[in-house]
N, C-alpha and C positions, 0 to 999 in steps of 0.2 A: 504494500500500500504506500510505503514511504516514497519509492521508486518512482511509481504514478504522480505522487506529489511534485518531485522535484524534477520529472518531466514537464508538469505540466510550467511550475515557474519556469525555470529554464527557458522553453518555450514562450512563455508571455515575455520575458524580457527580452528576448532577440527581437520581440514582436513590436515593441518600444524604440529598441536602437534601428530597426527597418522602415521606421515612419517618423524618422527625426528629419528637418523641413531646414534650410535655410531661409536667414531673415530678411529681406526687400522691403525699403519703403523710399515711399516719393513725397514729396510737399509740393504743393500749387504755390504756396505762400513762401517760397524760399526767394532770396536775392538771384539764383540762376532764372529767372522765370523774371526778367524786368518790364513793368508796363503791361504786363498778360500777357506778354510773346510764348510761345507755346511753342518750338522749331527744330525741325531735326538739328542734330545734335547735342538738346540739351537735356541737363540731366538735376537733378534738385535734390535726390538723393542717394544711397547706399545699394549695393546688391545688384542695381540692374545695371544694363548698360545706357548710352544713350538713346534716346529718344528717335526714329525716323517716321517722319509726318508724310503722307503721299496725296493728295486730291489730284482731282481731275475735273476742273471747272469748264468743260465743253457746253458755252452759252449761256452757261449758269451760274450759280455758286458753292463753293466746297472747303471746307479748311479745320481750322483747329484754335482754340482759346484761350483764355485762364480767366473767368469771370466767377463774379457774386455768386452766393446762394442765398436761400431765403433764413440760413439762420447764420448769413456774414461772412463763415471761412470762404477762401478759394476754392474752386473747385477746377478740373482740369474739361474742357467739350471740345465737342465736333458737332459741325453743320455741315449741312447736305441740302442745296435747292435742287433735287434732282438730280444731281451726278457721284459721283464717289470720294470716299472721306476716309484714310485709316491712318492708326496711331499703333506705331510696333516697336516694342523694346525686350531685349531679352534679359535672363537672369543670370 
């Protein structure tokens, strides 16, 4: 019975070090982010890399932000009048 037991710990602790996460964060509200520029290359915080912004405004409009929310922090957007909008960064 012992045996069973410290299989089964054993087991849940590999189970723990197998879903351990590295940490990434970004801020809107950092000084890399001046006036709400939002642009590839840049980067506000730790873990990722930088930022690449792509639109495609054929007639239209399409980009990327750092504006208001409704309780004050920055936050990070993308608009789209119809054409395409993406924001890609890796960890």
């Amino acid at each position: 019975m012992k045996n069973i037991e410290l299989a089964v710990a054993a087991a849940l602790a590999m189970n723990v070090c197998a879903f351990a996460a590295n940490v990434a964060t970004d801020n809107a509200s950092t000084s890399n982010y001046p006036g709400g520029a939002w642009a590839t290359g840049s980067n506000g915080g730790t873990g990722f890399g930088a930022w690449t912004i792509t639109s495609t405004p054929a007639g239209g409009s399409a980009g990327s932000y750092i504006g208001g929310t409704a309780i004050g922090d920055p936050a990070f957007g993308i608009y789209s009048g119809g054409n395409n909008a993406a924001s890609v960064t890796a960890f």
